[in-house]
N, C-alpha and C positions, 0 to 999 in steps of 0.2 A: 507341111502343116506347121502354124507361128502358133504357138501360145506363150506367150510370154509372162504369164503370171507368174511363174513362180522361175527364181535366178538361182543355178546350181554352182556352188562353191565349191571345187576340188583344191583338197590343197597336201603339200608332200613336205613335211615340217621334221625339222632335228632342230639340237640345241640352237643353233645360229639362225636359221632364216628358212621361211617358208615361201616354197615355190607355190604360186598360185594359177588357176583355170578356171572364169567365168560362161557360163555356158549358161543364155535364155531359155526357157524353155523347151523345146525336145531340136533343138540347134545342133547338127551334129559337127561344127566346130566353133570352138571356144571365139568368145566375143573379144574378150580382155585374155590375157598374160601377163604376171607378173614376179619379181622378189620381195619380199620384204623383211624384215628384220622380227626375230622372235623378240627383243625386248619389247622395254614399253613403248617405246615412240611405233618401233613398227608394225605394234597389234594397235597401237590407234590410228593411226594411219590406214592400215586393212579397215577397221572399221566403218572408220570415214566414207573412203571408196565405197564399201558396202552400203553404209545409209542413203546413199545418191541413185541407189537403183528403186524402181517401185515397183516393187513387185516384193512377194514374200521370199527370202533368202532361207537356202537351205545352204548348209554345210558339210560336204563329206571327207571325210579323212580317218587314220589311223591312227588311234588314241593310245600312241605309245606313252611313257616319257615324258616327251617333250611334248604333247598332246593334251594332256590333263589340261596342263597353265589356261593353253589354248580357248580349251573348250571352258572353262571357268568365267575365263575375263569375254569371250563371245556370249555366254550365256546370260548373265549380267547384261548386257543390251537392250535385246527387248524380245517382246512375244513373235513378232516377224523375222527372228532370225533362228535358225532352229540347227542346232547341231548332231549328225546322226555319223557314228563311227563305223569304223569300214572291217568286215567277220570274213574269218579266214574259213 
């Protein structure tokens, strides 16, 4: 089954750099892989990548810490990008 509307963002973030997993809609394995770096350049960059998909982007991960920043400067983006944290 493809639906590709919406592109799911996994990502596994400490102070340095966040591991990432792009997964299409119900794909059971990731399209993209990637690192990138928690500063600035690296959250724009992620971003970047992210605007090049069409479809509405979701976001999951654990909003430690190093997580907030994250989800602050993602949220700022836009209405298609939507960030949802991960409950123990």
């Amino acid at each position: 089954m493809e639906n590709h509307s919406i592109v799911w963002v996994g990502m596994d973030t400490d102070a340095k750099k966040n591991q990432i997993s792009l997964y299409r809609g119900w794909d059971r394995e990731p399209a993209a892989e990637w690192e990138a770096g928690m500063d600035g350049q690296g959250i724009k960059k992620l971003i970047e990548r992210l605007h090049r998909e069409k479809a509405e982007i979701r976001c999951v991960y654990e909003a430690g810490p190093c997580g907030y920043e994250l989800y602050r400067k993602l949220k700022k983006v836009g209405d298609s990008l939507r960030c949802h944290r991960a409950r123990r």
